[in-house]
KOLDO-419398 format. One record per atom (N, C-alpha, C, O, CB): residue number from 1; x, y, z; atom name; residue in three letters. Coordinates in pm, whole numbers, always signed. Glycine has a CB too. Layout:
residues N
DRENMAR     k       xx       yy       zz    a     r
DRENMAR   NUM        X        Y        Z   CA   ala
...
This chain:
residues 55
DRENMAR     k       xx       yy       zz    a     r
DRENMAR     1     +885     -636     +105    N   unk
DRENMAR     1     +821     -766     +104   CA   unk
DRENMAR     1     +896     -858     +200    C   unk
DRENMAR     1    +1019     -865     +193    O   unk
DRENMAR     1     +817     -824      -40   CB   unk
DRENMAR     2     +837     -918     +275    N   unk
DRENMAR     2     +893     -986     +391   CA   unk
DRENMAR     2     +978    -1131     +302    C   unk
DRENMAR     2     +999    -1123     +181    O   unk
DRENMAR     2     +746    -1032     +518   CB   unk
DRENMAR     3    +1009    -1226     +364    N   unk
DRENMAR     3    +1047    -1363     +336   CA   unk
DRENMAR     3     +975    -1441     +352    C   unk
DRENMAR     3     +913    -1442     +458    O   unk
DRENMAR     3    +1134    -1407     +385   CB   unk
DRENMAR     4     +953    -1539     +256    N   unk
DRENMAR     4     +881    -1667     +236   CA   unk
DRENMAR     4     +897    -1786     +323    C   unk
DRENMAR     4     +830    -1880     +366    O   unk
DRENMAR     4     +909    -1710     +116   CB   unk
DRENMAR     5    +1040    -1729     +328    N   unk
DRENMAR     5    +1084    -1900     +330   CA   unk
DRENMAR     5    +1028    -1991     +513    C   unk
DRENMAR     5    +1044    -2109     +545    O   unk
DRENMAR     5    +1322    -1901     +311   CB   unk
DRENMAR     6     +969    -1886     +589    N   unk
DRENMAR     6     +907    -1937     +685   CA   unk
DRENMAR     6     +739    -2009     +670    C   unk
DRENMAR     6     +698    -2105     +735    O   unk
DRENMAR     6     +919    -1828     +771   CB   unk
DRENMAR     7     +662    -1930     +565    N   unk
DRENMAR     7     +596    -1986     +539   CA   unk
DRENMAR     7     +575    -2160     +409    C   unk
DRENMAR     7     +487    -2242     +383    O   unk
DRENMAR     7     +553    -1875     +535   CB   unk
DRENMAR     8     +677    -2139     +379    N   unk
DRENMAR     8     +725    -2269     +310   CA   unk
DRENMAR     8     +789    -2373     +383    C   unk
DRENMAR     8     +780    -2491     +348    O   unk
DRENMAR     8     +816    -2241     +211   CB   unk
DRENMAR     9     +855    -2334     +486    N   unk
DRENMAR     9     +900    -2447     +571   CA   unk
DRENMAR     9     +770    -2490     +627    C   unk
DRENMAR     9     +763    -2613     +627    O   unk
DRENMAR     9    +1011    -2409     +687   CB   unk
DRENMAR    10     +684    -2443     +667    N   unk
DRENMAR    10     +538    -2473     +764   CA   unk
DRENMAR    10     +493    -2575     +669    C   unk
DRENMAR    10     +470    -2694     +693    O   unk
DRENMAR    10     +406    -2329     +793   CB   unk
DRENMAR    11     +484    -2518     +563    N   unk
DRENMAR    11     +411    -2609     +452   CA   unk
DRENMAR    11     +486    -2745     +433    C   unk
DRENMAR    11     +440    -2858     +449    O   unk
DRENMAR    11     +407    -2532     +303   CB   unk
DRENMAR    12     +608    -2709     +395    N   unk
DRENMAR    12     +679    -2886     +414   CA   unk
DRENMAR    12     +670    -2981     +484    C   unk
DRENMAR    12     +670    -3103     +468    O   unk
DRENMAR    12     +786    -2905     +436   CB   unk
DRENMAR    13     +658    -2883     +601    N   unk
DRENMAR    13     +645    -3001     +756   CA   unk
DRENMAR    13     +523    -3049     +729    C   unk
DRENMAR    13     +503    -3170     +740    O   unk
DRENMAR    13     +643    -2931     +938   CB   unk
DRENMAR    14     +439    -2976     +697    N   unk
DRENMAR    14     +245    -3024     +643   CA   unk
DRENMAR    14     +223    -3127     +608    C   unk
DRENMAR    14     +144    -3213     +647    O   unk
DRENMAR    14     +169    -2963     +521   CB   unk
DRENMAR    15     +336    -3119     +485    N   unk
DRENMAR    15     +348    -3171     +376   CA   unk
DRENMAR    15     +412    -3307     +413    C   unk
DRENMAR    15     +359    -3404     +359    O   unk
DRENMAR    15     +418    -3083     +283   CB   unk
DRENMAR    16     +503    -3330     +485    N   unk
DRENMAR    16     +556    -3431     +551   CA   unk
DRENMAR    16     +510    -3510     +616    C   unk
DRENMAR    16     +530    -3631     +612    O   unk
DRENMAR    16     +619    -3406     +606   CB   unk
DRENMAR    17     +421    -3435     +701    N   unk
DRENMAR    17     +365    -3506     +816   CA   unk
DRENMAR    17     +207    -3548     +758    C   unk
DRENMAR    17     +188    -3663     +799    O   unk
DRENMAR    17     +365    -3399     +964   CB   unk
DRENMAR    18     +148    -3525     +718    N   unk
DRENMAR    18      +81    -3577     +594   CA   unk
DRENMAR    18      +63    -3671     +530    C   unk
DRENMAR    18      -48    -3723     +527    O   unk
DRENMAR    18     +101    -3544     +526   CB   unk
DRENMAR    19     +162    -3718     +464    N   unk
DRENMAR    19     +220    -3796     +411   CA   unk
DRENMAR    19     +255    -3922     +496    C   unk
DRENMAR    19     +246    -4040     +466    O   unk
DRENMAR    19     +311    -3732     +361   CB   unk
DRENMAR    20     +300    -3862     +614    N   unk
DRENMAR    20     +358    -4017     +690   CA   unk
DRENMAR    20     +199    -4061     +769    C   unk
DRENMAR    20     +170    -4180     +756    O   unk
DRENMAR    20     +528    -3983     +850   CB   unk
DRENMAR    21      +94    -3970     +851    N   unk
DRENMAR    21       +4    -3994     +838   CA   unk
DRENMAR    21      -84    -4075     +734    C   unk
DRENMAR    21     -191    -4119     +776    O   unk
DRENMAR    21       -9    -3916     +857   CB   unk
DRENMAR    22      -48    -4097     +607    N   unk
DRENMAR    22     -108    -4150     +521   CA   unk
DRENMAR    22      -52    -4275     +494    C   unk
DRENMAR    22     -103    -4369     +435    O   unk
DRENMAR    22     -118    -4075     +426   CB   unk
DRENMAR    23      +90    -4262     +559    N   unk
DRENMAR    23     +148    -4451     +525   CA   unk
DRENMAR    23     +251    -4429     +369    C   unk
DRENMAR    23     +329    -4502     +309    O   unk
DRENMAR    23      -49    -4602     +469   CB   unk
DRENMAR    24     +197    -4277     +347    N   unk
DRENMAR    24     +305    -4302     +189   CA   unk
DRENMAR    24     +485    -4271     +217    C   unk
DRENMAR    24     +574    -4289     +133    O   unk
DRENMAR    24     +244    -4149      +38   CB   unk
DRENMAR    25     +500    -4227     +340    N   unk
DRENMAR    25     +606    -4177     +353   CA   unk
DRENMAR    25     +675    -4197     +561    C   unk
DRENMAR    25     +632    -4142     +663    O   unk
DRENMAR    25     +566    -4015     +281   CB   unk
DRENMAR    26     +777    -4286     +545    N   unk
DRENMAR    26     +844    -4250     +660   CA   unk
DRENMAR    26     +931    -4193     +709    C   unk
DRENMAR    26    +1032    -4151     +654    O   unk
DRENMAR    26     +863    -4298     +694   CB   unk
DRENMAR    27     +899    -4185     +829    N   unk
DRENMAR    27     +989    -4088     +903   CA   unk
DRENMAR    27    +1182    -4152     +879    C   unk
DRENMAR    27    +1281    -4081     +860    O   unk
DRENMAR    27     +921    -4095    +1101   CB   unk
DRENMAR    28    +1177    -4281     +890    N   unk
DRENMAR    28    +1296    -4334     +871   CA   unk
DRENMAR    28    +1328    -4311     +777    C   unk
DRENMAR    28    +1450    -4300     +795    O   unk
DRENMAR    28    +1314    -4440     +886   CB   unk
DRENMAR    29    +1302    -4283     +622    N   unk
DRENMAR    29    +1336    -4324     +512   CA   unk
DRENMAR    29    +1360    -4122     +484    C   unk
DRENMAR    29    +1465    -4085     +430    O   unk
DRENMAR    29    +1206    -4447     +419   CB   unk
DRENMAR    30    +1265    -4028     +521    N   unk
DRENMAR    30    +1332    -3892     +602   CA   unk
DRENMAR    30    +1492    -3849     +639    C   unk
DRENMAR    30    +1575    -3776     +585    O   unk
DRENMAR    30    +1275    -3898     +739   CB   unk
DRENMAR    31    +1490    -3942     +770    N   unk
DRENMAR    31    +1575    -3937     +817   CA   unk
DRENMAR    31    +1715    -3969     +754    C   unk
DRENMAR    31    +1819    -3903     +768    O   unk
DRENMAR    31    +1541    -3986     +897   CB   unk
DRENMAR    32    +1696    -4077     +686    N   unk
DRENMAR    32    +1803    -4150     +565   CA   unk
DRENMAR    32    +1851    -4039     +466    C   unk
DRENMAR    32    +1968    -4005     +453    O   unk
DRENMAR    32    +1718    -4279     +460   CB   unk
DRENMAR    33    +1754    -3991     +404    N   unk
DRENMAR    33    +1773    -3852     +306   CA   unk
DRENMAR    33    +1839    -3758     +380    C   unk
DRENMAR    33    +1943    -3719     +327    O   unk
DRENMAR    33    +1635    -3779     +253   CB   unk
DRENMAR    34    +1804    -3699     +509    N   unk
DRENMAR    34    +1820    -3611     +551   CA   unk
DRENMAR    34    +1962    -3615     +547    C   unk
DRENMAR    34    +2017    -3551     +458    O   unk
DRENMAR    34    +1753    -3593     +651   CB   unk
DRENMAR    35    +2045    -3694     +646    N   unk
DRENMAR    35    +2173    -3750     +683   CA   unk
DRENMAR    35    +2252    -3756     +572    C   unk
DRENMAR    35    +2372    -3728     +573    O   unk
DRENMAR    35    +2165    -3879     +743   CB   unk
DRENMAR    36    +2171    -3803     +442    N   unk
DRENMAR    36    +2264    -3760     +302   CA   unk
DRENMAR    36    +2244    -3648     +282    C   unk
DRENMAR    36    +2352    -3606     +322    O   unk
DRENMAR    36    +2241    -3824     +167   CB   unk
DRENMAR    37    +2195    -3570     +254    N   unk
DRENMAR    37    +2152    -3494     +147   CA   unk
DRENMAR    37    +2176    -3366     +213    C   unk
DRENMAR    37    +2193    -3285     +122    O   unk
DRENMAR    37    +2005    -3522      +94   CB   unk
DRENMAR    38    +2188    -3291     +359    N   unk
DRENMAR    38    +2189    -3248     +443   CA   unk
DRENMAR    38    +2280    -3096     +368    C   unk
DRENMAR    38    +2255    -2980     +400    O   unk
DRENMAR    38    +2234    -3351     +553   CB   unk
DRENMAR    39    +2379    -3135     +270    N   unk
DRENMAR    39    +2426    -2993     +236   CA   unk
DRENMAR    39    +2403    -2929      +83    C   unk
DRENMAR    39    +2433    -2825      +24    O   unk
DRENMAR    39    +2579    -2993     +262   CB   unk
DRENMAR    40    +2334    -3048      +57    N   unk
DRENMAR    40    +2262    -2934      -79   CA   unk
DRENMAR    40    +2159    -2892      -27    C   unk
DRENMAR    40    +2114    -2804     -100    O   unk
DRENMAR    40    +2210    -2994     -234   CB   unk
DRENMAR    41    +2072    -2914      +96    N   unk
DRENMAR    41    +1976    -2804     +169   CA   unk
DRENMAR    41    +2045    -2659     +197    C   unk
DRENMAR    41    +2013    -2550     +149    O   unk
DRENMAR    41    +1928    -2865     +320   CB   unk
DRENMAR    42    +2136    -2686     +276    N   unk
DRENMAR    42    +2250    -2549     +284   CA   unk
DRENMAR    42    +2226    -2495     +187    C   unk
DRENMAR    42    +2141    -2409     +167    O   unk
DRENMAR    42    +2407    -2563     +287   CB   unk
DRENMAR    43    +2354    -2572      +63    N   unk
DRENMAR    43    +2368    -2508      -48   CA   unk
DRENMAR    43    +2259    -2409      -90    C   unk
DRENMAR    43    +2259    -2287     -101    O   unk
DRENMAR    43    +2386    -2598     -138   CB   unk
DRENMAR    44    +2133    -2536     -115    N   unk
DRENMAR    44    +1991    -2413     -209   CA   unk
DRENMAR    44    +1954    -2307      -92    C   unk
DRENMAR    44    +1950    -2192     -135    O   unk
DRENMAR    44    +1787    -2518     -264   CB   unk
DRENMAR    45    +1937    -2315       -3    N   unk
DRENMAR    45    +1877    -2183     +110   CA   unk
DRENMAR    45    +2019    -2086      +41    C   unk
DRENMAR    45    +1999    -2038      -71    O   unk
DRENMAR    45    +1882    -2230     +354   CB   unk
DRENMAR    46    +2132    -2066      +96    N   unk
DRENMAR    46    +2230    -2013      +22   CA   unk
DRENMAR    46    +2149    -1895      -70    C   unk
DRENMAR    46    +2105    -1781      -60    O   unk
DRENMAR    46    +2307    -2134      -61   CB   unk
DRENMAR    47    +2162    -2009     -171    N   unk
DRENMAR    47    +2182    -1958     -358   CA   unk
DRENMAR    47    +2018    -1881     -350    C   unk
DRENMAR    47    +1986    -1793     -430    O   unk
DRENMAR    47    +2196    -2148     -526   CB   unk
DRENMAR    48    +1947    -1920     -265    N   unk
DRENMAR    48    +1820    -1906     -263   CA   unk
DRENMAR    48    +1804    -1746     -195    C   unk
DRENMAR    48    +1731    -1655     -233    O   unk
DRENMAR    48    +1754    -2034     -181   CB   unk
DRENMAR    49    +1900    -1750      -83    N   unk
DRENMAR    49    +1905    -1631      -45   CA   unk
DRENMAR    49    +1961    -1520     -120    C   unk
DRENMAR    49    +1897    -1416     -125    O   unk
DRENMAR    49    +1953    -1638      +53   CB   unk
DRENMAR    50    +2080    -1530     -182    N   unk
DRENMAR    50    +2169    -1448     -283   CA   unk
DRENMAR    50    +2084    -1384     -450    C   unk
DRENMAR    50    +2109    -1287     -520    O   unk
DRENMAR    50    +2308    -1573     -323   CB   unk
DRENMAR    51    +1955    -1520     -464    N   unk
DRENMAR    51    +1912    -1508     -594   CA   unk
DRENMAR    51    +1791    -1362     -521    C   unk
DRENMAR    51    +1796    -1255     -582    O   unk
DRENMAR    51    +1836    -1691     -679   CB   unk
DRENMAR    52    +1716    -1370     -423    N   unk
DRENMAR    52    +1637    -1299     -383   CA   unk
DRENMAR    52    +1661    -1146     -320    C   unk
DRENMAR    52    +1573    -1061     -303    O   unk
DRENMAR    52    +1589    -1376     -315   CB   unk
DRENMAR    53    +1776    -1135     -294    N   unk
DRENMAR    53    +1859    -1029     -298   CA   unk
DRENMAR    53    +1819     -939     -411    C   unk
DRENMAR    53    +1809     -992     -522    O   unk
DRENMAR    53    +1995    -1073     -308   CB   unk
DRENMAR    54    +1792     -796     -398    N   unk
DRENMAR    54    +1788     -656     -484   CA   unk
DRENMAR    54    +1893     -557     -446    C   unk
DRENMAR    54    +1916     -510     -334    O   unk
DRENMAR    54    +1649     -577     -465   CB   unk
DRENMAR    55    +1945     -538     -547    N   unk
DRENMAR    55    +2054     -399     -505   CA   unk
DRENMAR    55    +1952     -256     -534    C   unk
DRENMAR    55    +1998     -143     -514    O   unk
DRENMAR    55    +2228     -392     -640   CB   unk
């Protein structure tokens, strides 16, 4: 079974861009999160990768 996680990133960006198209969400206020938040993204891809792992 291949990996998801490319087709879930597509969707976020969708999902993002969407959203700022609609006025509910900006790109600045994005960017703000991003700049914080930047290593519990790491982190979960990580744990995300390790949990999906089969021996």
């Amino acid at each position: 079974m291949q990996s998801r996680s490319g087709s879930v990133a597509l969707i976020l960006v969708g999902v993002l861009f969407l959203l700022h198209n609609l006025d509910i969400l900006s790109f600045r206020l994005i960017g703000a999160l991003l700049r914080t938040w930047w290593p519990v993204i790491l982190i979960a891809v990580g744990v995300a990768g390790l949990m999906g792992r089969k021996k």
